[in-house]
DRENVOPA-491818 format. One line per field, with one value per residue (C-alpha): residue number from 1; residue in one letter; x, y, z. Coordinates in steps of 0.02 Angstrom, whole numbers, padded with zeros to 5 digits. Each point is the difference from the previous one (the first is absolute). Layout:
N
k c(NUM;...)
r c(a;...)
x c(X;...)
y c(Y;...)
z c(Z;...)
This chain:
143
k c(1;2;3;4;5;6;7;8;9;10;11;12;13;14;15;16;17;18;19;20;21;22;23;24;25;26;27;28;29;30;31;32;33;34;35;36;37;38;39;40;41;42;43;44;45;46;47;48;49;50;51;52;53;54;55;56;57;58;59;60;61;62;63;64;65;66;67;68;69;70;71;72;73;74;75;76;77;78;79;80;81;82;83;84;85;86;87;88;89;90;91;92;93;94;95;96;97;98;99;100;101;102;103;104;105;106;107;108;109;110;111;112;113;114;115;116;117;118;119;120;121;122;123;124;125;126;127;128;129;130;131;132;133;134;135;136;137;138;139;140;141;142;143)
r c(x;x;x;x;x;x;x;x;x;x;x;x;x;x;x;x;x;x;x;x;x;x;x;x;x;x;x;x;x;x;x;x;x;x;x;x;x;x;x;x;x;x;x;x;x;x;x;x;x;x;x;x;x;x;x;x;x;x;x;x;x;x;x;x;x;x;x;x;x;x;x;x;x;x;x;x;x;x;x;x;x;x;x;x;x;x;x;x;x;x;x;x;x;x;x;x;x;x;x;x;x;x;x;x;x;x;x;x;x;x;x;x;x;x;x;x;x;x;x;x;x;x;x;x;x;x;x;x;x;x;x;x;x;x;x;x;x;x;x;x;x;x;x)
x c(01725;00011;-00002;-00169;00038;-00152;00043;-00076;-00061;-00090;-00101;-00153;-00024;-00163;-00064;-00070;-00113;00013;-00128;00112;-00174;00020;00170;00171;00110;00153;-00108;-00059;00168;00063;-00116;00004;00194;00000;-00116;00110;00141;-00102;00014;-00174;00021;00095;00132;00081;00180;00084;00110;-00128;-00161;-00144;-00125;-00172;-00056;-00081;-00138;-00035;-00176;-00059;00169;-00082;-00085;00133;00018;00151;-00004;00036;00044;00111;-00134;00078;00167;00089;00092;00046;00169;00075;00134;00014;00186;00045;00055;-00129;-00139;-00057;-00169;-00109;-00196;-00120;-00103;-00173;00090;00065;-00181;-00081;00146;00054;-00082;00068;00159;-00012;-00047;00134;00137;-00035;00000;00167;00059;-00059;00111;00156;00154;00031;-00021;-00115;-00113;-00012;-00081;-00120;-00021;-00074;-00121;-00087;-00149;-00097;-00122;-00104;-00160;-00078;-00013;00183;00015;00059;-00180;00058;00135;-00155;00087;-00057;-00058;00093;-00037;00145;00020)
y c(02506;-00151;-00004;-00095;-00119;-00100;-00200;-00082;00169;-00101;-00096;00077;00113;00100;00014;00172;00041;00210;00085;00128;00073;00188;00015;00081;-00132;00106;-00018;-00171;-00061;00076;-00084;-00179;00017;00027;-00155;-00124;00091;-00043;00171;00004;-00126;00016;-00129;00096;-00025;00066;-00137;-00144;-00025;-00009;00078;-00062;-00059;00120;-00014;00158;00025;00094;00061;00060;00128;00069;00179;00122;00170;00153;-00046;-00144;-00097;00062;00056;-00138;-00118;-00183;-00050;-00177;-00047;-00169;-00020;00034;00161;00130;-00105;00122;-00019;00142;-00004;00141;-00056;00014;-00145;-00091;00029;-00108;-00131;-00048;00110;-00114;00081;00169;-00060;-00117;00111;00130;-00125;-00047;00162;00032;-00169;00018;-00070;-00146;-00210;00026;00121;-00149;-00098;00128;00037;-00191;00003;00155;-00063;00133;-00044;00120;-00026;-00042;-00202;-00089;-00204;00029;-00004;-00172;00094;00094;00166;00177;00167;00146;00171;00105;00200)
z c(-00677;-00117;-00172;-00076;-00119;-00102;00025;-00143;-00120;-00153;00110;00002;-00138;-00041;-00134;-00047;-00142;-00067;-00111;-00128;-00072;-00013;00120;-00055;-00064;00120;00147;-00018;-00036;00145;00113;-00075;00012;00190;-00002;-00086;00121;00161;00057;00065;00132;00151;-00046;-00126;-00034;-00136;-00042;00032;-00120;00108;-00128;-00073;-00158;-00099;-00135;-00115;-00097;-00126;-00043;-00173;00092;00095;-00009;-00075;00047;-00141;-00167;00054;-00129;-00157;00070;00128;-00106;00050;-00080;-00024;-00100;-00101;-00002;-00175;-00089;-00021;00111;00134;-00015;00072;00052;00066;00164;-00099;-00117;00131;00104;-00151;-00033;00177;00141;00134;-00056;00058;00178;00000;-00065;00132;00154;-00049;-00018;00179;00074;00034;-00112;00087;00013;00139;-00123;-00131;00109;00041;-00163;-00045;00111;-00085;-00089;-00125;-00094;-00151;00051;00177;-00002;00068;00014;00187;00073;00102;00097;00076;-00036;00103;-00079;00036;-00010;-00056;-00037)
């Protein structure tokens, strides 16, 4: 048996639109990572990127389960003494929602080049109109 591998992977890329309304940010996350992976299509390699483009809306309305509200804490630092700035996920829900979406898709990537590339053609959006309505993208139904 010979080993498949994709000639030309970036040549024709979907485009897939995903509705976050009232999903598990884990969950979603999970599923829009195997996406930008291409591990839903048959020509999965692990070492070539033969994924899709993938739109996220309504990431305001995305969905965290417990108290992770008022208790998960998003940390960056600002590079000088004494800056690590900390904010709740109801804060960060208000400021930047994309965020949360965004920072748990690229937890789910691996730590690599290949996952930075992936990781640009993520495109989440707060509320459910995009500007990529002329790449004539597909709904998908995840979860």
């Amino acid at each position: 048996m010979k080993t498949f591998m994709p000639k030309n992977p970036g040549q024709d890329r979907d485009w897939l639109v995903v509705d976050a309304t009232d999903k598990p940010v884990g969950r979603l996350a999970v599923e829009i990572a195997n996406l930008l992976r291409g591990r839903d299509k048959p020509t999965y390699t692990p070492h070539i990127d033969t994924g899709c483009f993938v739109i996220v809306t309504n990431a305001e309305k995305v969905k965290l389960s417990g108290t992770k509200e008022e208790k998960k804490i998003y940390q960056r630092y600002t590079g000088y003494r004494g800056g690590l700035r900390e904010v709740t996920a109801a804060v960060m829900r208000t400021k930047k929602p994309e965020y949360i979406v965004k920072h748990a898709v690229k937890g789910m990537l691996p730590g690599n080049n290949l996952a930075r590339q992936m990781y640009r053609r993520l495109k989440v959006y707060a509320g459910s109109e995009h500007p990529h309505v002329a790449q004539n993208p597909r709904a998908v139904e995840l979860i």
